[in-house]
C-alpha positions in Angstrom: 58.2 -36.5 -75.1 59.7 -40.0 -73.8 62.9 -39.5 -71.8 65.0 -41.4 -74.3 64.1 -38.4 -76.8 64.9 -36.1 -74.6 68.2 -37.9 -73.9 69.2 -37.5 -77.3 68.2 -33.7 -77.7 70.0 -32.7 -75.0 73.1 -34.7 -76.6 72.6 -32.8 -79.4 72.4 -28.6 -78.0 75.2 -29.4 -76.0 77.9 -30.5 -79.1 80.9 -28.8 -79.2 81.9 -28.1 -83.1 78.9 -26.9 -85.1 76.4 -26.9 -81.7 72.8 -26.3 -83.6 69.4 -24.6 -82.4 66.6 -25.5 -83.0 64.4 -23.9 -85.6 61.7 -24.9 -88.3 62.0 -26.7 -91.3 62.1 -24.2 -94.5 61.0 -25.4 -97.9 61.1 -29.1 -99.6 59.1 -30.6 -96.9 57.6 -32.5 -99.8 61.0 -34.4 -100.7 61.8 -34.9 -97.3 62.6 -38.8 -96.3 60.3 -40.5 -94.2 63.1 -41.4 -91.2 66.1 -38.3 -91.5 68.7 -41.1 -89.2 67.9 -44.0 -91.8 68.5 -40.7 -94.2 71.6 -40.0 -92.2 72.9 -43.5 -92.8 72.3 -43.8 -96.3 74.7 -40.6 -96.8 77.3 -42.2 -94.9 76.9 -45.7 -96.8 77.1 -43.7 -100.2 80.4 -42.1 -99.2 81.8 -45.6 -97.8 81.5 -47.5 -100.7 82.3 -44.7 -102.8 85.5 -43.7 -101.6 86.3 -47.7 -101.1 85.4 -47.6 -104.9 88.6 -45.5 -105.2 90.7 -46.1 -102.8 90.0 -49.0 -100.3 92.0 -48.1 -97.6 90.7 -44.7 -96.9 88.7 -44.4 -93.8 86.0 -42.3 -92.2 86.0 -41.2 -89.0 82.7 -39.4 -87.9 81.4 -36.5 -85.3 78.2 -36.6 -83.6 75.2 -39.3 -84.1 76.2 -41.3 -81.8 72.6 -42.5 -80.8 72.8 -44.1 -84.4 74.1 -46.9 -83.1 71.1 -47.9 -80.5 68.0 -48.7 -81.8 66.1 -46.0 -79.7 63.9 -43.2 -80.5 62.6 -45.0 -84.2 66.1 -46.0 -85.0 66.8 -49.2 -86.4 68.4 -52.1 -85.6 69.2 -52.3 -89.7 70.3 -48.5 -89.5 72.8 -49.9 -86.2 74.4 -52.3 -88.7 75.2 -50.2 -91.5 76.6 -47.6 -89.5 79.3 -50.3 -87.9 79.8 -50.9 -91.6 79.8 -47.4 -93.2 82.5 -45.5 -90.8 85.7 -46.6 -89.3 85.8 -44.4 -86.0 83.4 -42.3 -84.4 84.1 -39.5 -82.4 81.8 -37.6 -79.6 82.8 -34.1 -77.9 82.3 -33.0 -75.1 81.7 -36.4 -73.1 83.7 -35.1 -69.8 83.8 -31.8 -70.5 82.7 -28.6 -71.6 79.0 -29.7 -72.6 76.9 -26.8 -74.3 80.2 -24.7 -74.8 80.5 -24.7 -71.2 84.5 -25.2 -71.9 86.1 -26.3 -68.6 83.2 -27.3 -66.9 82.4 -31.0 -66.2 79.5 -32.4 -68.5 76.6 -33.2 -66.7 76.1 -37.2 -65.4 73.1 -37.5 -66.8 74.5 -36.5 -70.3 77.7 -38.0 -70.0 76.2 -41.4 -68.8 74.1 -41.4 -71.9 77.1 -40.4 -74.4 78.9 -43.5 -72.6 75.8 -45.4 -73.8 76.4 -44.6 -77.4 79.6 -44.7 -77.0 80.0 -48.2 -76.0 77.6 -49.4 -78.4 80.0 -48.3 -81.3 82.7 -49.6 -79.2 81.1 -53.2 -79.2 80.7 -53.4 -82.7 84.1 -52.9 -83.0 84.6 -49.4 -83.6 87.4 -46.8 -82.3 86.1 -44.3 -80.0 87.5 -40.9 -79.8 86.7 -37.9 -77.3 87.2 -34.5 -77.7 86.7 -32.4 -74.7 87.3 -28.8 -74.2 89.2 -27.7 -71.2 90.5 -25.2 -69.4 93.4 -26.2 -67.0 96.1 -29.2 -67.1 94.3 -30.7 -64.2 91.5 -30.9 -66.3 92.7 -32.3 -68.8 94.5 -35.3 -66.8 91.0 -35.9 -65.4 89.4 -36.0 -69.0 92.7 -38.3 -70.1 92.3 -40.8 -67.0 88.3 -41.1 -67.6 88.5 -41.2 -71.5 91.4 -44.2 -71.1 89.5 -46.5 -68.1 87.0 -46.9 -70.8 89.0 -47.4 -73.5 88.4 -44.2 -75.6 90.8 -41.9 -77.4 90.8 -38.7 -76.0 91.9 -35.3 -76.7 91.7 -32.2 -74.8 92.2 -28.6 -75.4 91.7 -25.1 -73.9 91.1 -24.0 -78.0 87.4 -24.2 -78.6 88.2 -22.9 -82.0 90.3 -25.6 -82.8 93.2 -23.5 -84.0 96.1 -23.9 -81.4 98.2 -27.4 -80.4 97.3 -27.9 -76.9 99.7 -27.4 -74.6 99.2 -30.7 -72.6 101.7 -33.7 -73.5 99.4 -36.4 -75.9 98.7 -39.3 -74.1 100.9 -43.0 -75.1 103.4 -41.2 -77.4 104.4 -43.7 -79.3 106.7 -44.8 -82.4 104.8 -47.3 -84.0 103.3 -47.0 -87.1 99.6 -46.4 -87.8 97.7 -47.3 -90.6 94.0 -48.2 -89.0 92.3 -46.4 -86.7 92.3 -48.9 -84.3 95.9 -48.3 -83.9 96.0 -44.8 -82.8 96.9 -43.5 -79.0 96.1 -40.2 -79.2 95.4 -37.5 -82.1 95.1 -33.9 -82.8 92.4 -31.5 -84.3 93.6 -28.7 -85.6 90.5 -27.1 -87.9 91.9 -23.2 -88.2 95.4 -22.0 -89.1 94.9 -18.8 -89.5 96.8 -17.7 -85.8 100.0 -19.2 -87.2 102.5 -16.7 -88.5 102.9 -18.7 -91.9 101.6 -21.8 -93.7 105.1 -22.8 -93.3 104.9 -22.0 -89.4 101.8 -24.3 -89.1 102.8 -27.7 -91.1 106.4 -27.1 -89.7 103.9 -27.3 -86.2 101.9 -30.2 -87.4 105.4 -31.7 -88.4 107.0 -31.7 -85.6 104.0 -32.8 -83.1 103.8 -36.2 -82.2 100.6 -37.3 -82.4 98.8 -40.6 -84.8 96.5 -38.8 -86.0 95.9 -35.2 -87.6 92.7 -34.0 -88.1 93.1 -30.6 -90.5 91.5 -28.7 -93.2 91.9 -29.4 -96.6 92.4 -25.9 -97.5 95.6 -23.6 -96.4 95.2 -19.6 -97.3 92.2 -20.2 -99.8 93.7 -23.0 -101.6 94.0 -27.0 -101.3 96.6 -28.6 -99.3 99.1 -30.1 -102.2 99.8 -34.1 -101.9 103.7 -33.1 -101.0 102.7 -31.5 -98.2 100.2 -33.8 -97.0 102.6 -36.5 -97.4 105.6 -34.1 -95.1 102.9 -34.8 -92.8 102.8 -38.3 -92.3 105.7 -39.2 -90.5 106.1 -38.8 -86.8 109.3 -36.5 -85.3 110.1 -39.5 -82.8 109.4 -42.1 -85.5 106.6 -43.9 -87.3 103.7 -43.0 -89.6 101.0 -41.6 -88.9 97.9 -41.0 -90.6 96.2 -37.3 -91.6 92.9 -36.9 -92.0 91.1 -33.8 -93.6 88.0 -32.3 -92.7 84.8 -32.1 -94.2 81.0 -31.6 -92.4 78.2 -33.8 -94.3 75.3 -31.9 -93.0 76.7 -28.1 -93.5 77.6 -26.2 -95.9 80.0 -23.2 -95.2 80.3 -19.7 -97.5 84.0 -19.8 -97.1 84.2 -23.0 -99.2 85.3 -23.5 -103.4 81.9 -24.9 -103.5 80.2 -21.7 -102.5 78.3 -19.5 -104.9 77.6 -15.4 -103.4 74.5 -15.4 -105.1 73.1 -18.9 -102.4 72.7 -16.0 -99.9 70.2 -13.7 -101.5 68.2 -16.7 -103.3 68.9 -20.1 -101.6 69.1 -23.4 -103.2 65.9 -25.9 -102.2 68.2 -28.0 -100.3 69.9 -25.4 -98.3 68.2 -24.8 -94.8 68.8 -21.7 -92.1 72.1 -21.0 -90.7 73.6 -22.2 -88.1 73.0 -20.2 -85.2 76.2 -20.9 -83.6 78.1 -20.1 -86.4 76.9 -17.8 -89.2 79.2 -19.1 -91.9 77.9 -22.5 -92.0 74.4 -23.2 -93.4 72.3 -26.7 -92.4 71.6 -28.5 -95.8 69.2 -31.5 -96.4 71.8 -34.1 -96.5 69.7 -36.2 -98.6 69.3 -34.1 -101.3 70.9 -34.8 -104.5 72.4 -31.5 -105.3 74.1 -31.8 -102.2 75.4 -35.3 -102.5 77.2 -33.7 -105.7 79.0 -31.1 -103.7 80.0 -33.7 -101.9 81.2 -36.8 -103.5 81.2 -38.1 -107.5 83.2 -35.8 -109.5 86.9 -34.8 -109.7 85.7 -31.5 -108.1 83.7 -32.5 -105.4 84.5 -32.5 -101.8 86.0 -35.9 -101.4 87.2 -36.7 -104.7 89.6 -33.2 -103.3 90.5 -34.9 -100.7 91.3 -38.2 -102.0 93.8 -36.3 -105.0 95.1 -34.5 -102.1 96.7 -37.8 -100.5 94.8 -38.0 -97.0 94.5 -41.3 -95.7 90.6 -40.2 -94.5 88.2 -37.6 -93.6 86.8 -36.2 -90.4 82.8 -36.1 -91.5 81.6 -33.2 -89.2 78.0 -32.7 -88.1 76.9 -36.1 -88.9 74.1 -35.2 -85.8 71.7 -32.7 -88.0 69.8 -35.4 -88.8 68.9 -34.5 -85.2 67.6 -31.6 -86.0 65.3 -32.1 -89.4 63.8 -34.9 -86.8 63.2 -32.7 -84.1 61.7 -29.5 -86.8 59.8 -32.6 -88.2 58.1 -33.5 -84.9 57.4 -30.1 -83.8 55.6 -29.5 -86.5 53.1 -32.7 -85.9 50.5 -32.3 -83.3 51.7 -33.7 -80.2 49.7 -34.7 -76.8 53.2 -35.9 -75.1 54.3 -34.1 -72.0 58.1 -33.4 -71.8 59.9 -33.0 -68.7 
């Protein structure tokens, strides 16, 4: 295995979110595509011009795949393009600190050189660059602050792996101006999990009154959908100006807590559902280029997106755009190999 490969596998255990393991592919090998990144791509094309279709001032901001955007490793300079095209920010975790859940501790240089890499690449073709890192101590998180602003990324950090808590560090460039692009926001929030807030009143009277640009939350609220009004009471900052609020949803996952779910996927899976993620339990790897999960997804008034569209957010947060990764590694393990690794 080339260094470069190794580069990108490495990037890929140590994510912060949905972190993956590796395992082997199940099932559907057949209908498998012949590169899962151009794969990758395509997905995220589909949802562009679909949600553009609808509404052409949503925006996507993605997580993970960042080596997408170098032509390394069998990528292409075509799938480079598109990408610059398909999303409108793209976030990386973990570039700082806390690489392989090691929250708190400084990523390694030889990781955090090559996120830089991708990183910049996306930044040069005019892309927004956010960084979440996890940390464990203020000092910490002025140090990820400082480093993420020299090179003219977004960053957040936060002592809440779970992504369920406000940090308790002041946001960077509090601001009152108002944001409609992703290019114009100074700092944002992820907040994934409500569920240690006393109320749902407790949590968007929280979100309210924080002063971020940006909110990165869940669609749902105690098993049901955000409503628009209260997606809407979001959008204003407490020190003035609007910002924007993005929901979440993962492209390459599929979680049993979700509407979409069905009890019976566990004891006979669907074709295009793949092995759990061993990270967490819930969430189940699908192959993203099926077309029964492109359904789930995006094209009908019940599908993911179209949910998130009704609901009034001005984007979504696609999650785990990096298992491409991981079909491509499965894929390769399977081939016979002469290729030393290091």
């Amino acid at each position: 295995m080339s260094n470069k490969q190794n580069w990108w596998q490495r990037l890929f255990l140590g994510l912060g979110i949905l972190t993956a393991s590796t395992a082997a592919l199940t099932g559907g090998e057949a209908s498998a595509p012949a590169r899962f990144d151009t794969a990758m791509v395509e997905l995220l094309g589909e949802i562009h011009d679909y949600a553009h279709k609808h509404d052409q001032h949503f925006q996507l901001l993605a997580n993970g795949g960042s080596p997408l955007y170098l032509a390394i490793d069998g990528n292409t300079a075509e799938n480079v393009g598109k990408m610059l095209q398909s999303v409108d920010g793209q976030l990386a975790e973990s570039v700082y600190y806390g690489f392989d859940m090691q929250d708190g501790q400084e990523t390694p240089a030889e990781e955090n050189t090559f996120f830089q890499q991708t990183l910049d690449a996306a930044k040069n073709g005019g892309l927004p660059i956010f960084v979440l890192d996890y940390v464990q101590t203020p000092a910490q998180a002025k140090d990820s602050y400082q480093k993420n602003q020299a090179k003219g990324y977004v960053p957040l950090a936060t002592p809440y792996r779970g992504l369920d808590g406000i940090p308790p560090f002041a946001p960077p460039k509090e601001n009152t101006d108002d944001i409609n692009r992703l290019s114009d926001v100074r700092n944002y929030l992820v907040l994934l999990n409500p569920g240690k807030f006393s109320s749902s009143a407790d949590y968007l009277a929280s979100l309210q009154n924080s002063s971020y640009d940006l909110l990165i939350i869940d669609l749902y609220i105690e098993d049901r959908f955000l409503t628009p009004q209260e997606v809407a009471s979001l959008k204003q900052k407490p020190q003035g100006g609007r910002r924007l609020v993005f929901a979440y949803m993962s492209v390459g996952e599929a979680e049993t807590y979700r509407q979409y779910w069905q009890a019976d996927w566990t004891k006979k899976m669907p074709h295009w559902l793949d092995k759990p993620n061993g990270d967490w339990q819930d969430n189940y790897r699908v192959k993203f280029w099926r077309p029964e999960w492109k359904h789930i997804l995006y094209g009908s008034p019940t599908s993911y997106l179209d949910e998130i569209m009704t609901a009034g957010f001005d984007g979504a947060f696609l999650d785990v755009v990096d298992v491409y990764q991981y079909f491509q590694q499965a894929s390769s393990q399977a081939e016979p190999s002469t290729a030393g690794s290091r």
